[in-house]
N, C-alpha and C positions, 0 to 999 in steps of 0.2 A: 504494500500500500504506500501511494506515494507521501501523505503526512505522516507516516511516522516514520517512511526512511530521511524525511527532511527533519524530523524532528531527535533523529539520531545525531546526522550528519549537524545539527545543529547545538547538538550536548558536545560532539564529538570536539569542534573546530571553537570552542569555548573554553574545553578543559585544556587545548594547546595553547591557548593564545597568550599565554604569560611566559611559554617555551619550558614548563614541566610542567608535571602529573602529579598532584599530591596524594596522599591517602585519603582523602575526604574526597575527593575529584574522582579519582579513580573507584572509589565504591561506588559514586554517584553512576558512573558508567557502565561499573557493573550490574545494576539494580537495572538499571533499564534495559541489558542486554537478558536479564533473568530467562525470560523465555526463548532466546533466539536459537536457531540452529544454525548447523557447520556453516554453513554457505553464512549467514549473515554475519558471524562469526569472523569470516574472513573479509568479507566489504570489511568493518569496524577496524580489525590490521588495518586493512587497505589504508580507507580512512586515515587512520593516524599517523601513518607512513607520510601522507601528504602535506603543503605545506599551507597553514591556514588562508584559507580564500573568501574573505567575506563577498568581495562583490559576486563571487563564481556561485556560494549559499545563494543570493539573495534574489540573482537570477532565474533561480530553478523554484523559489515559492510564486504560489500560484496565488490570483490576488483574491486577497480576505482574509488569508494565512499569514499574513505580517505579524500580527503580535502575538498567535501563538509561536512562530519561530522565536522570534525574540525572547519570548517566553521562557522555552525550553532552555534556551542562551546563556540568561538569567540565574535560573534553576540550575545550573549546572556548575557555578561558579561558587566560590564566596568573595565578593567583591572589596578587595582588600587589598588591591595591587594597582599600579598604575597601569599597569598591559593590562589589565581585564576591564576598566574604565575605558580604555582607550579602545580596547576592543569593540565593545559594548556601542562606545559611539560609532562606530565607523559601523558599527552593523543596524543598527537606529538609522544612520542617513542613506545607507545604501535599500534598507528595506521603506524610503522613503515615510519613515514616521514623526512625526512631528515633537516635541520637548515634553508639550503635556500629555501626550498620549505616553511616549516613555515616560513619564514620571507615573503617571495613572497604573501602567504595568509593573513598578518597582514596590508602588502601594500594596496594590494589590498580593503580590509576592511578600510583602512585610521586609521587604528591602532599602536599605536608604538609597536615595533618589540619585539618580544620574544629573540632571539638572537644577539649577539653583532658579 
């Protein structure tokens, strides 16, 4: 199904984008892979293998699914670095979202806010 391989690929290119994998990150990845078999198994390798592409994500969501990608994004970090802020925004402007729409999703997640 394609939103949840986007919503993979969208945990997946989150927990890179600081350039490691912590143990909270990587359970995080794990929990979501809980059900997958061999073959998805290896996309997720694949995946990680790669080198984070937000505009190449942002292209392949189909329109309405912007903030749940982001979403997943979100969820997949703990927002406590400046690569994952930084992240975060370049994936907000490339899924063309507006500030208070990302702040509305950071609420809602119980997150502090990307914007001031």
């Amino acid at each position: 199904d394609l939103s949840a391989a986007l919503m993979l690929r969208a945990v997946i290119q989150a927990v890179k984008c600081d350039g490691e994998l912590d143990d909270a990150e990587r359970d995080r990845l794990l929990q979501a892979m809980k059900d997958a078999d061999e073959t998805e198994v290896q996309a997720v390798q694949t995946e990680l293998a790669r080198p984070v592409d937000v505009k190449g994500l942002a292209a392949m969501v189909p329109a309405g699914l912007e903030p749940q990608v982001y979403m997943a994004s979100l969820m997949a970090i703990d927002l406590d670095q400046r690569a994952e802020a930084d992240y975060l925004n370049e994936l907000a402007g490339a899924l063309e979202l507006a500030p208070d729409q990302v702040n509305a999703i950071h609420d809602k997640a119980g997150v502090q806010r990307l914007y001031r």
